[in-house]
C-alpha positions as CSV (number, residue, x, y, z in Angstrom):
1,X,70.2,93.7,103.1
2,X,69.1,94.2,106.9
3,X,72.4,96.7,108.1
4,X,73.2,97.4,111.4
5,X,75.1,100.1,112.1
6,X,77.1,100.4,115.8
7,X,78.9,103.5,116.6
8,X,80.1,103.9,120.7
9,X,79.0,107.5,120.2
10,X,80.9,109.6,122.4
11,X,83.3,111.7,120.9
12,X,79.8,113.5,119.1
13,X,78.8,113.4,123.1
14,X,82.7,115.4,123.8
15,X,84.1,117.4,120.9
16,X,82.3,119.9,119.3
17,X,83.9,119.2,115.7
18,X,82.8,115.8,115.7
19,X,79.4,117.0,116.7
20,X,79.3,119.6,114.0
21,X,80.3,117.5,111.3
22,X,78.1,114.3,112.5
23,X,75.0,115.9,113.8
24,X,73.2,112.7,113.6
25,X,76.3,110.9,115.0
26,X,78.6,108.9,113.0
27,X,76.5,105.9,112.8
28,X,73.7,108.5,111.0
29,X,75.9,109.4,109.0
30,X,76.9,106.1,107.6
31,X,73.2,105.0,107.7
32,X,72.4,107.6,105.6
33,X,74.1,106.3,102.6
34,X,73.4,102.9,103.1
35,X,69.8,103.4,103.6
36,X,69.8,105.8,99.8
37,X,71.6,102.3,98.4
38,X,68.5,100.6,99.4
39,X,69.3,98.4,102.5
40,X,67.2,98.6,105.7
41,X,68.8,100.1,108.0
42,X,69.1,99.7,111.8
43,X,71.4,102.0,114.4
44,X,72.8,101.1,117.8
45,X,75.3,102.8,120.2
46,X,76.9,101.6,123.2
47,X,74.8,103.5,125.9
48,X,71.3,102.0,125.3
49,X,70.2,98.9,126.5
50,X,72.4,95.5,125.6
51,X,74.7,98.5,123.7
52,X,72.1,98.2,121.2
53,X,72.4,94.8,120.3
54,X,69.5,92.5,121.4
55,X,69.0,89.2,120.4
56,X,66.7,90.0,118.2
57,X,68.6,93.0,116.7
58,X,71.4,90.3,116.3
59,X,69.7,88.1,114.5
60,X,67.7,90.2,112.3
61,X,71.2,91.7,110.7
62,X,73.0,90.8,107.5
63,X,75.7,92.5,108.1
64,X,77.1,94.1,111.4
65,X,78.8,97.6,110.9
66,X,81.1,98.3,113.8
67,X,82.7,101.7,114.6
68,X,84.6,102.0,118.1
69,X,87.5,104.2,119.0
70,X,88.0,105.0,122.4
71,X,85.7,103.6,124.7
72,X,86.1,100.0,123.8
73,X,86.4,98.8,127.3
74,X,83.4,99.9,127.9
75,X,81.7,97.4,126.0
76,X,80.1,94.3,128.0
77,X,82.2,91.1,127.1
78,X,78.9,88.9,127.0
79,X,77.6,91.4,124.1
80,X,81.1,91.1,122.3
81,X,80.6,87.2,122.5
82,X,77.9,87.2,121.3
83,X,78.7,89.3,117.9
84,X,81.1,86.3,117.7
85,X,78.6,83.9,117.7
86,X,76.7,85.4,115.2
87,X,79.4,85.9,112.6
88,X,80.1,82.2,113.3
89,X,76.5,81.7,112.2
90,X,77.0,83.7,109.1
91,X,76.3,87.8,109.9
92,X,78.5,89.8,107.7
93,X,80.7,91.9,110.5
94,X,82.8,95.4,109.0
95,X,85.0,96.9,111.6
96,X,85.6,100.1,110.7
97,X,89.2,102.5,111.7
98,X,90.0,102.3,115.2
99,X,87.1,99.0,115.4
100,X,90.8,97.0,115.1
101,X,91.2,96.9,119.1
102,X,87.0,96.4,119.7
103,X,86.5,93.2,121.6
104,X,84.5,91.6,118.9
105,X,87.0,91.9,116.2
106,X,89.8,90.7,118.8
107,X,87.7,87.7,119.9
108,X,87.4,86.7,116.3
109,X,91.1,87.2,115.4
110,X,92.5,85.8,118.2
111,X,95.5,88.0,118.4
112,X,95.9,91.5,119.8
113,X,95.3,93.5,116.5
114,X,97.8,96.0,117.0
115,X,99.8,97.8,114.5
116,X,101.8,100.9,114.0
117,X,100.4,104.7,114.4
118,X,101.4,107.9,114.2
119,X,99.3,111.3,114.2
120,X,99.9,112.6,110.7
121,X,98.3,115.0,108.3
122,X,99.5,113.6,105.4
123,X,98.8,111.9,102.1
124,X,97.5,108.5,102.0
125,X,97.1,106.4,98.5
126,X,95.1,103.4,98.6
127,X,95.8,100.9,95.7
128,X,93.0,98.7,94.4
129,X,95.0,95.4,94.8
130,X,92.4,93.2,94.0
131,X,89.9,95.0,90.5
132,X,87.8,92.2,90.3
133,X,86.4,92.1,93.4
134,X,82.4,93.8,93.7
135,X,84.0,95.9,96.6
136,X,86.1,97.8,94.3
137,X,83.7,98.0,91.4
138,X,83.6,101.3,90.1
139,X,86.7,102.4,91.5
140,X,90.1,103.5,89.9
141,X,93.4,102.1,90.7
142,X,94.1,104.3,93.7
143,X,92.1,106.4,96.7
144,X,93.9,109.3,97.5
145,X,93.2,110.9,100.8
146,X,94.8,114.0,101.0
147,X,95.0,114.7,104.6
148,X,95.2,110.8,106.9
149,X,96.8,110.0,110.3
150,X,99.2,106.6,109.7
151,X,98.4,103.1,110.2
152,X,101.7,101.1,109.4
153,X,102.4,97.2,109.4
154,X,102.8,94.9,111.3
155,X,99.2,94.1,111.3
156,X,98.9,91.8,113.5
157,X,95.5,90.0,112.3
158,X,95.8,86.2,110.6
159,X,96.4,86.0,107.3
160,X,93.9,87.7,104.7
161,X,92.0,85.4,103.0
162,X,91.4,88.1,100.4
163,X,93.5,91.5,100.3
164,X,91.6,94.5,98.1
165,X,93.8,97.7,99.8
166,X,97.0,98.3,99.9
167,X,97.8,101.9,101.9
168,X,100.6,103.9,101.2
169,X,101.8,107.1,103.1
170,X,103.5,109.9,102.3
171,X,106.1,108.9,105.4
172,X,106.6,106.1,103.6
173,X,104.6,103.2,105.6
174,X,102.5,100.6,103.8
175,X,99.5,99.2,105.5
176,X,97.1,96.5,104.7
177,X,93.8,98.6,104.7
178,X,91.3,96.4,103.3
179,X,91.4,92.6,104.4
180,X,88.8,90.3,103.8
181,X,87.9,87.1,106.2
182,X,86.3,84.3,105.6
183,X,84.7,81.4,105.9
184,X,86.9,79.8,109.2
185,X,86.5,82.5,111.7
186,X,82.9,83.9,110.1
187,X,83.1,86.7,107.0
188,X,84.5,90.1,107.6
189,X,85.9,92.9,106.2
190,X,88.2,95.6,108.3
191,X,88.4,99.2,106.5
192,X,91.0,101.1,108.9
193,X,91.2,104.6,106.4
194,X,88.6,107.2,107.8
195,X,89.9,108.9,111.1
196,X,89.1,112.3,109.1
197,X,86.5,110.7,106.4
198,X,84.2,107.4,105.9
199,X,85.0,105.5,102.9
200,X,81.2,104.4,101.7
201,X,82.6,101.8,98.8
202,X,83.7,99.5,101.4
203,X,80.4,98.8,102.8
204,X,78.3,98.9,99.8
205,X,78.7,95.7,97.9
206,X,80.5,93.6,101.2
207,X,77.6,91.0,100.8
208,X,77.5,90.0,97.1
């Protein structure tokens, strides 16, 4: 697959423990992996030209990797529309963690994508509801994170048209961690876990 990878890239610009951990930036980092599975691999970031995201970039992609967290504002609505578009048309789109509120996902859902938060270093299980799908191939029943900040229901996205994570806390919060999209508004899958790690498995196999 042709991946691009979009990160907004700043808190590697303003926190030294971000840019110790991601030298290469967060969307290196995720390229990284994806590029050892095989796929060819493209990176953007929200300061270069069009944020990264030409026409041509656009429609060269498979599938759209999106990680945004605090500077989605700053992102040009006529760039977000045109993500849109191009899921519409069939580009595979995976919004990753705080991606929830980034104007692409929000344009597609049509609803405000909130949900409930609290800082939290604590233990987060995610179930494997769904076995049989390729995106948990591999895996065990559960993903256990040992230190997570909470993401709770209500979820305010439509209705999943496939469910594969369930997410549990140690505060007792459930959370619906790994919805899948299809068809109607385009094809895409949100992976919310990762404020503290990036959770390969749900990007591997998102096109098959």
């Amino acid at each position: 697959m042709k991946i691009t990878v979009w990160n907004e890239n700043r808190h590697e610009k303003t926190n030294s423990v971000v840019a110790e951990n991601y030298p290469e930036g967060i969307h290196g980092a995720i390229a990284a992996f994806l590029k050892e599975e095989g796929h060819d691999l493209t990176t953007a970031t929200l300061d270069e030209l069009d944020h990264g995201l030409t026409d041509k970039v656009l429609e060269e992609t498979d599938v759209l990797v999106w990680w945004g967290h605090k500077a989605h504002d700053e992102v040009k609505d006529e760039i977000a529309e045109k993500v849109k578009a191009r899921v519409w048309n069939g580009m595979g789109l995976v919004v990753l963690h705080s991606g929830h509120f980034s104007k692409p996902f929000t344009k597609l859902m049509g609803t405000g994508c909130d949900l409930k938060w609290r800082e939290a270093d604590e233990k987060e299980r995610l179930w494997v509801v769904d076995p049989t799908h390729p995106i948990t191939e591999g895996l065990s029943e559960y993903i256990e994170l040992e230190k997570e900040e909470m993401y709770g229901e209500h979820f305010d996205i439509p209705t999943p048209d496939e469910l594969i994570f369930i997410s549990w806390f140690e505060g007792g919060e459930v959370f619906r961690s790994g919805p899948r999209l299809n068809e109607a508004r385009g094809r895409f899958f949100i992976s919310v876990p990762g404020m503290r790690r990036i959770q390969p498995i749900t990007i591997k196999k998102f096109n098959k």
